[in-house]
C-alpha positions as CSV (number, residue, x, y, z in Angstrom):
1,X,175.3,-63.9,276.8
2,X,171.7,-64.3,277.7
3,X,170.4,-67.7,278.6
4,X,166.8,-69.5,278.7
5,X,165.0,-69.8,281.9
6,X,166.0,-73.7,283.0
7,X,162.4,-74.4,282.2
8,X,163.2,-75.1,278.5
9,X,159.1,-73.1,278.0
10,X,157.4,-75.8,277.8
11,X,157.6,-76.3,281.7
12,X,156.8,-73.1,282.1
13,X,152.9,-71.5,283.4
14,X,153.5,-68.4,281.8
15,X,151.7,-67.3,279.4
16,X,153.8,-64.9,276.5
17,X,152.1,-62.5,274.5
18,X,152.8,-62.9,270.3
19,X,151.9,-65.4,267.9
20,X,153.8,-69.0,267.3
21,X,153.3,-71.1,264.2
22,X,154.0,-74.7,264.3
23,X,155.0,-77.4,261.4
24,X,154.2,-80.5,261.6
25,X,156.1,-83.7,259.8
26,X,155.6,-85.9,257.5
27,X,158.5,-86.2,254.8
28,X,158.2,-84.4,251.9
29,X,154.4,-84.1,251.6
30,X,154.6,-81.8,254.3
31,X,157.4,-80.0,253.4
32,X,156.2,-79.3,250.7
33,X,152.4,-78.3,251.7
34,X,153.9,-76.1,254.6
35,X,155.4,-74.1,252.1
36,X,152.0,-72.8,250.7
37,X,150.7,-72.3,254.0
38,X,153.4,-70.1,254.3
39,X,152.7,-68.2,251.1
40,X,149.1,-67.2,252.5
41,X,150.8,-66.2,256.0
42,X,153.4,-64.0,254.2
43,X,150.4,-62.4,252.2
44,X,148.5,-61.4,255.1
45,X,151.6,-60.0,256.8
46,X,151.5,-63.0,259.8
47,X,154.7,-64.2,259.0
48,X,157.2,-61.4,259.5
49,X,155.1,-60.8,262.9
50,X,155.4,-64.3,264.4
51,X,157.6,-64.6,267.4
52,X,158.5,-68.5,267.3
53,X,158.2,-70.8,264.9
54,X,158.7,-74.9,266.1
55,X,159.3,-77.8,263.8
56,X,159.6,-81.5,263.7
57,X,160.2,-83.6,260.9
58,X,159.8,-83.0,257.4
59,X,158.5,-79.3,258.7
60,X,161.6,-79.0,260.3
61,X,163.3,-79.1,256.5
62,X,160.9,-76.1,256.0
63,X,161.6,-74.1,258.9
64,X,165.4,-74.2,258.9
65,X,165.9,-72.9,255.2
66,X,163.1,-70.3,256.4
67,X,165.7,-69.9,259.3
68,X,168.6,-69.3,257.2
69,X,167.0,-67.2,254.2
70,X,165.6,-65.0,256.6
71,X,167.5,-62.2,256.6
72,X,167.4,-62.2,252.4
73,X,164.0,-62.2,252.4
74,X,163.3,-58.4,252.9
75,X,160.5,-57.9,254.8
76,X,158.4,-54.9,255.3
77,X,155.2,-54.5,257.4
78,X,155.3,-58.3,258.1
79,X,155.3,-59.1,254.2
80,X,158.9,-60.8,252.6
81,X,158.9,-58.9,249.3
82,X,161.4,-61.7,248.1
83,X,159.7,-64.7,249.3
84,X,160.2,-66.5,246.4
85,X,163.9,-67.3,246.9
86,X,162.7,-69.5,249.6
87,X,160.5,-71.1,247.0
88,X,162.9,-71.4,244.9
89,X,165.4,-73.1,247.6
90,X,162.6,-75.3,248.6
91,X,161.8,-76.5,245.2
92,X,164.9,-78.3,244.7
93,X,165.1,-79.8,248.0
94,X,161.7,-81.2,246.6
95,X,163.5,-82.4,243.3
96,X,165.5,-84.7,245.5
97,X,165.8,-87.9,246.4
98,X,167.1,-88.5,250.0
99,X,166.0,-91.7,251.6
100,X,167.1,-94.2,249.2
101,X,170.7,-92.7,248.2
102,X,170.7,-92.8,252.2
103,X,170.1,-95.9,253.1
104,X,171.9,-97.5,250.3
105,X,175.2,-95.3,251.2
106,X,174.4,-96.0,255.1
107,X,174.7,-100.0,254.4
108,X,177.9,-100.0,251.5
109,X,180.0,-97.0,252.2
110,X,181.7,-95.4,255.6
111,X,179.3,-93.2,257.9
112,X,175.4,-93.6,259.3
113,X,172.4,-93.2,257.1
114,X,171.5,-90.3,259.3
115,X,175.1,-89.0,258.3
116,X,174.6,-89.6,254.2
117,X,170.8,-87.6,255.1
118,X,172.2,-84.9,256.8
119,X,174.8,-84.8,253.5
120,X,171.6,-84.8,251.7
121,X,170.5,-81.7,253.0
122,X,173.9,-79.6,253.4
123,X,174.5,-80.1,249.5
124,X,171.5,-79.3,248.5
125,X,170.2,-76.2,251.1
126,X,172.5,-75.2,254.0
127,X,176.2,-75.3,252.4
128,X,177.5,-76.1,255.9
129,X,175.3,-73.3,257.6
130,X,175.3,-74.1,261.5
131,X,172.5,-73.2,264.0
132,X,174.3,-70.2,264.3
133,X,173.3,-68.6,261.1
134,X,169.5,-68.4,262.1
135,X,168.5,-65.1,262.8
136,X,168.9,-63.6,266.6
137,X,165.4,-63.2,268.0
138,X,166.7,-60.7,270.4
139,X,164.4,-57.3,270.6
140,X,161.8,-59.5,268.4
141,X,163.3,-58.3,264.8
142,X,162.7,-61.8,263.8
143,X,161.1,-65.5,264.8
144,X,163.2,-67.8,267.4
145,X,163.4,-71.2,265.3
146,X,162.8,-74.4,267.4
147,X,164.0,-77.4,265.7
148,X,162.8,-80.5,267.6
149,X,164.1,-84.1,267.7
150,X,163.6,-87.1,270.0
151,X,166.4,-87.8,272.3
152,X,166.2,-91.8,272.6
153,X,168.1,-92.2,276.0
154,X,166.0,-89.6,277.7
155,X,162.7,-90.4,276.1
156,X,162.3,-86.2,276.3
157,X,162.1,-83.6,273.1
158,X,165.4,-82.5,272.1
159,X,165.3,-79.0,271.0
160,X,167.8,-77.4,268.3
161,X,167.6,-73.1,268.4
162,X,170.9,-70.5,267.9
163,X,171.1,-70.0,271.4
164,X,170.9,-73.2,273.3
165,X,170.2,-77.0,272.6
166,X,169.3,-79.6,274.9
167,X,166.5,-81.2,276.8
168,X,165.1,-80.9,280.6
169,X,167.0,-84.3,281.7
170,X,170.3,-83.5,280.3
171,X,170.6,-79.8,280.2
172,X,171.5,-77.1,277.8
173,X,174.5,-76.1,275.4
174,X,174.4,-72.8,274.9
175,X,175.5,-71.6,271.5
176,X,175.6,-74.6,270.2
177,X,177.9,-75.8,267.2
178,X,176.0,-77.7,265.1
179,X,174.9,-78.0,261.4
180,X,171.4,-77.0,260.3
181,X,171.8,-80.1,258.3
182,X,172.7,-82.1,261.3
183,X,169.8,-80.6,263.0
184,X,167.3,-81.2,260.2
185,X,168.2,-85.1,259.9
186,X,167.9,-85.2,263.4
187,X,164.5,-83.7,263.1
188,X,163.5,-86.1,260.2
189,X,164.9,-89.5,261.3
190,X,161.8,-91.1,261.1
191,X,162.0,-94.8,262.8
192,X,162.9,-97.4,261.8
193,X,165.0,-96.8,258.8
194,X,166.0,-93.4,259.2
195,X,166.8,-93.0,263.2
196,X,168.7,-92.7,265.0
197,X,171.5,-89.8,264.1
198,X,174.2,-90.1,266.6
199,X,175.1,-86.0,267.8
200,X,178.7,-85.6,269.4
201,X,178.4,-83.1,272.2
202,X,182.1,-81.6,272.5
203,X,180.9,-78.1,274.5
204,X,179.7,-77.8,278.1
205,X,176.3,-79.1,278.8
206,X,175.1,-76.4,281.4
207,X,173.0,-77.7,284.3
208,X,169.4,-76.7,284.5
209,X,166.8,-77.0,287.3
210,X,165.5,-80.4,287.1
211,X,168.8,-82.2,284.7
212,X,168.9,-85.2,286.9
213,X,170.9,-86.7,284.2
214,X,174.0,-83.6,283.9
215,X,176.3,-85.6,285.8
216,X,176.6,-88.8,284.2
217,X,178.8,-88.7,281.1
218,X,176.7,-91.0,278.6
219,X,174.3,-88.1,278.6
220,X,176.2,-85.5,278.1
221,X,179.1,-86.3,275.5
222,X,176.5,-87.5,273.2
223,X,172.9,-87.3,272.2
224,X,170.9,-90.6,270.3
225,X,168.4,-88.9,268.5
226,X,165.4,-90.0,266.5
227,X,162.6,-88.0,264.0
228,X,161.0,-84.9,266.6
229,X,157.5,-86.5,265.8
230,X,158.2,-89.2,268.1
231,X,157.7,-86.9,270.7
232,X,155.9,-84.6,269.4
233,X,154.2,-84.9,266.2
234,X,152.7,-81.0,265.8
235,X,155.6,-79.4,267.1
236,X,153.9,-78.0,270.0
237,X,155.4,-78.2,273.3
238,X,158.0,-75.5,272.4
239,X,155.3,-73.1,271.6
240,X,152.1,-73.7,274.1
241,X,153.3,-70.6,276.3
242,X,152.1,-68.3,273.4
243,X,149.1,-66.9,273.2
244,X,147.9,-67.4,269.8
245,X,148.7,-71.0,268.3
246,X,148.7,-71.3,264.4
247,X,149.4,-74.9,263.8
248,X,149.9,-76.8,260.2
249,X,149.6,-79.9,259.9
250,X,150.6,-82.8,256.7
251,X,150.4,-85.6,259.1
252,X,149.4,-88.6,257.0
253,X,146.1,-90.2,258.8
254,X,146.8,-94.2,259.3
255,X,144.0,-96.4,257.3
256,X,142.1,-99.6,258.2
257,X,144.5,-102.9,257.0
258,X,142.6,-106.1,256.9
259,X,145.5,-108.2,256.5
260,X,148.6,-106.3,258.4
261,X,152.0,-107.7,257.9
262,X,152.9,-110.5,260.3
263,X,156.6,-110.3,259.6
264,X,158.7,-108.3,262.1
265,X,159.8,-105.6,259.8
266,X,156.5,-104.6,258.6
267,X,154.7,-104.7,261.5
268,X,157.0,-103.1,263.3
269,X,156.2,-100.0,261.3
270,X,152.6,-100.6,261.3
271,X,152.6,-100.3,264.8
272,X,154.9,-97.2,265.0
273,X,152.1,-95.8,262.6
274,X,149.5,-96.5,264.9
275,X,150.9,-95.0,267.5
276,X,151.7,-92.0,265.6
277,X,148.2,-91.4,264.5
278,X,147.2,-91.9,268.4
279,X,149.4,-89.2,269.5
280,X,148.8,-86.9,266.5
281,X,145.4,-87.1,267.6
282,X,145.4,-86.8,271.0
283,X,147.5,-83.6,270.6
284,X,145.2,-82.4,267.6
285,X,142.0,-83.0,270.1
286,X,144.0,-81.0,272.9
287,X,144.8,-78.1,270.8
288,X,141.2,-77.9,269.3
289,X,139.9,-78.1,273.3
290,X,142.4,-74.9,273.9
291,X,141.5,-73.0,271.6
292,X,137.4,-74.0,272.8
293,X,138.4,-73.1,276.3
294,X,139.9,-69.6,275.3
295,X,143.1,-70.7,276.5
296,X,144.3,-69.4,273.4
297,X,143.6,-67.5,270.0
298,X,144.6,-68.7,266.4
299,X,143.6,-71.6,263.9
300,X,144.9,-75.1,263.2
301,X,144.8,-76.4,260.0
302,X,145.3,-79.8,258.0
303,X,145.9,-81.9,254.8
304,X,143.0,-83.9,255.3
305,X,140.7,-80.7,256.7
306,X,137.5,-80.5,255.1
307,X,137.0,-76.5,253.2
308,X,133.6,-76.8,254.1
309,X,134.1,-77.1,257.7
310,X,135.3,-73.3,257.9
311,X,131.7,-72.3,257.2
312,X,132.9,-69.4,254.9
313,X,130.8,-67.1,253.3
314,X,132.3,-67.0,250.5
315,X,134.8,-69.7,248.0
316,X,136.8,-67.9,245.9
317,X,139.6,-70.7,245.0
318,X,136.6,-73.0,244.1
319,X,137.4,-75.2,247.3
320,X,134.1,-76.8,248.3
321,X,133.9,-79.4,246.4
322,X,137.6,-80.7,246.2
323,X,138.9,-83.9,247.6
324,X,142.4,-83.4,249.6
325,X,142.8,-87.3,250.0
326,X,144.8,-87.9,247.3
327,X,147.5,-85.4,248.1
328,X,146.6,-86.5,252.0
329,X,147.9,-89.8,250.9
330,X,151.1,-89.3,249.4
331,X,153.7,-91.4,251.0
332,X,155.7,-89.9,253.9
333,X,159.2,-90.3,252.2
334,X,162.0,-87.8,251.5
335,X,161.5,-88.9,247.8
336,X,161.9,-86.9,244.5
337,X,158.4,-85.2,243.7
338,X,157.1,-83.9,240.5
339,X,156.7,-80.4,240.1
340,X,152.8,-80.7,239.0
341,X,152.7,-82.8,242.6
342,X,154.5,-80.1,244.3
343,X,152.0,-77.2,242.8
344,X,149.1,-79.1,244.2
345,X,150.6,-79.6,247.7
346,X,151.6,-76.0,247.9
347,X,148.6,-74.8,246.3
348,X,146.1,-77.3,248.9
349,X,148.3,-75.5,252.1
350,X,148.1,-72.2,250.8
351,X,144.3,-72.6,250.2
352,X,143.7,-74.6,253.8
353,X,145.3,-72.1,255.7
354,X,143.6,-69.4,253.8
355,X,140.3,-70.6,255.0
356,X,141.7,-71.4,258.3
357,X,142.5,-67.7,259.1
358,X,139.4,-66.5,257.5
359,X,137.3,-68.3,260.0
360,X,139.6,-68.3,263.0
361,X,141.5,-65.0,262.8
362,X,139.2,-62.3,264.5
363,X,138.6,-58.6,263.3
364,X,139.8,-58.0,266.9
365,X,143.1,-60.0,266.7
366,X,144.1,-58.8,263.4
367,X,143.4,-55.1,264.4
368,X,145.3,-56.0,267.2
369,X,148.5,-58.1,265.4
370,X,148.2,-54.9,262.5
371,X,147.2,-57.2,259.5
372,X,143.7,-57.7,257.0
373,X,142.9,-60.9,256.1
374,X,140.9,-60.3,252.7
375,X,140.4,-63.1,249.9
376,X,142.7,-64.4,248.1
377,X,142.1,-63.5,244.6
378,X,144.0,-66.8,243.5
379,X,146.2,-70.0,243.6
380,X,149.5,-69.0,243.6
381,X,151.5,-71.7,241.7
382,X,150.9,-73.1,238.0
383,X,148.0,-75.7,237.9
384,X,145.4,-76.3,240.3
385,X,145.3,-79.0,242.8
């Protein structure tokens, strides 16, 4: 079967034609707002034409039920006429409580919190669907889906994909059996309560130029595996070879504290939250500089983003004078939301990454990728947001 070049892509210098979307995490407010983003990229016809899409996190719930619907979705001229069975799929993911049931189960009853997570997912989405059921990006008929996690023993990304799994240290496994689920709570174990999920690795780990860790057994019989954001908090490394970068982001920004928790626990995660917000930003401020330099085409957009920083001509979802904040600062938890919450997110990515490719997205580039960005003549879930 074919293989990937040893270089994983993000060591490699060569630049590949096509357009790559990344998701970023954070729990289920940006599951949820990623899903409206992709509402606006289905309308324009981006989304049957993108050639990866990468993931990490609570974007990485997003991507893999993409994954797996994909071949339902019937698409035409870029455009899935039946888009809203991924909705509909996504909705009651959103209607579900994960992290509590988890960590409760995780402490009283047999198994991992990761494991009673990934249980989460399967019941509720996948139905014991493996990586394997993600559609073959062979001859471009469809998106290669990069699920990334955090391998804790390497300190390197761990990427998920139907044809191989791995990272640079350790190698690959090439058609790899594992769960989407599994996959997804990797993804998603966000530290410390979540992480880390424990992977068995039971098939041959194939050297790769550079695995200076193949040979030694604790690598390669089993992965530890944390939340992909620890890594790699905008899902980029798996997609920086491409030429045109669109990039959504529900990170949740870290605030000023006047009196931060002195007690271990809590402080602990205020300083993973710190960091988290440095990285974000330092990746976010590299990506912006890219896309300055020329290096490459496309947009980025954010929760938090501003509409009137697009500049746009003209407002036809009354944007200008809306506040995102409040949605901005809903918790980053895999906790039940209300449906009236979930309109608003989904309405707020859909209207972001409208503006976002209106002012980003050339004539010249859509001419060129086949697709007409026009205004939306409307939110596209009940409410407003």
């Amino acid at each position: 079967m074919p293989t990937e070049p040893a270089d994983l892509d993000s060591e490699s210098t060569e630049r590949e034609d096509g357009v790559a979307l990344s998701l970023s995490g954070g729990g289920y407010r940006a599951m949820v707002f990623h899903i409206g983003a992709l509402c606006r990229l289905n309308e324009v016809g981006l989304l049957g034409r993108l050639k990866r899409i990468s993931s990490v996190s609570g974007g990485s719930i997003t991507a893999a039920y993409l994954g797996l619907m994909w071949s339902r979705l019937e698409f035409n001229a870029g455009k899935a006429a039946n888009f809203q069975l991924f909705i509909e799929g996504m909705q009651k993911m959103a209607d579900t409580s994960v992290d509590i049931g988890a960590v409760v189960g995780g402490i009283f009853l047999p198994g991992t919190i990761s494991d009673r997570v990934a249980e989460a997912y399967d019941d509720v989405l996948f139905k014991g669907a493996k990586l394997a059921n993600l559609p073959d990006d062979h001859g471009g008929a469809a998106p290669r889906f990069v699920i990334n996690a955090t391998n804790v023993q390497t300190a390197a990304l761990w990427r998920f994909s139907r044809p191989y799994m791995g990272d640079y240290h350790v190698g690959l496994i090439d058609a790899p059996n594992v769960t989407l689920a599994t996959a997804v709570a990797a993804s998603s174990a966000f530290p410390p309560i979540l992480s880390p999920l424990t992977l068995p690795i039971k098939q041959p780990v194939r050297p790769t130029k550079g695995a200076d860790l193949n040979h030694i057994a604790a690598y390669t019989t089993q992965a530890i595996l944390s939340d992909g954001g620890v890594y790699d908090n905008l899902g980029l490394e798996t997609v920086k070879r491409f030429s045109t970068l669109l990039v959504s982001d529900a990170g949740q920004k870290v605030e000023a504290e006047p009196d931060p928790a002195h007690d271990w626990a809590r402080h602990a995660v205020r300083i993973l939250d710190v960091v988290d917000n440095q990285v974000r930003s330092l990746r976010k401020r590299q990506l912006i500089e890219a896309y300055n330099r020329g290096d490459h085409t496309g947009t980025y957009w954010g929760i938090r983003t501003n509409f009137a920083d697009y500049h746009l001509p003209s407002d036809p979802l009354n944007c200008l004078h809306r506040d995102p904040e409040p949605l901005a600062a809903i918790p980053t938890r895999l906790q039940k939301m209300p449906r009236d919450q979930q309109n608003r997110l989904m309405n707020w990515g859909y209207a972001i990454c409208d503006a976002a490719l209106r002012a980003h997205i050339s004539a010249e580039l859509q001419q060129k990728l086949g697709i007409e960005i026009t205004a939306p003549s409307g939110f596209p879930f009940p409410g407003d947001y």
